[in-house]
N, C-alpha and C positions, 0 to 999 in steps of 0.2 A: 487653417490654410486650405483654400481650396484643389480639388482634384489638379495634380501636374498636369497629367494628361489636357484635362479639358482647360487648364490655363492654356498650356502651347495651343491648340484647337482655334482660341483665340487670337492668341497671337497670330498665327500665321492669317487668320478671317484678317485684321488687322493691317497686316503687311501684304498681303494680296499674292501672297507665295508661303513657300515653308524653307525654314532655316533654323536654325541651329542658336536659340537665345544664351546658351551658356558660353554660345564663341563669338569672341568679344571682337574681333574683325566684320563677323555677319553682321552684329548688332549695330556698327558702328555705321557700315553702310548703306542698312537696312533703314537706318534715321535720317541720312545725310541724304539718299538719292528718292529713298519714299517722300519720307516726312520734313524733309530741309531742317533735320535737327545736328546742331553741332551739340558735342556733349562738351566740358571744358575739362582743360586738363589734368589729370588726379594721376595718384599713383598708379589706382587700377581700376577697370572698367566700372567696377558696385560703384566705388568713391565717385566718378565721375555719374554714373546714373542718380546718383541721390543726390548728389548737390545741383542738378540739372531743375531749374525753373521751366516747367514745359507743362502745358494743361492736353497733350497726347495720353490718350488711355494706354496706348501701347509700353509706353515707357513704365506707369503704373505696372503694368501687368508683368514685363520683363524683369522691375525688382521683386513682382513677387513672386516668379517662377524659379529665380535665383536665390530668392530667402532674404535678400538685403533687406534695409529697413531706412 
């Protein structure tokens, strides 16, 4: 796994701000008002990021600053 650090570095280059990728409210609206990503509804934010069909690197990068798989 790549450096934390310089994963978020990208994320926020990505999102064109900085926020908070482990809080699942920022992330949510960070997709929805950036990227017009709706994520669909899961128990919890990982579940909903991984079953998300989306070719956004941002979204790549946010399960992998999170660990999800």
């Amino acid at each position: 796994m790549e450096d934390k650090e310089f994963i978020l570095q990208r994320i926020c280059n990505f999102a064109g701000q900085e926020f908070d990728p482990n809080s699942d409210e920022q992330v949510e609206n960070i997709l929805r008002k950036k990227f017009n990503v709706y994520l669909p509804q899961r128990r919890s934010m990982n579940d909903s990021l991984v079953s998300c069909i989306s070719d956004h690197e941002i979204i790549k990068l946010i399960k992998e600053y999170r660990g999800v798989e």
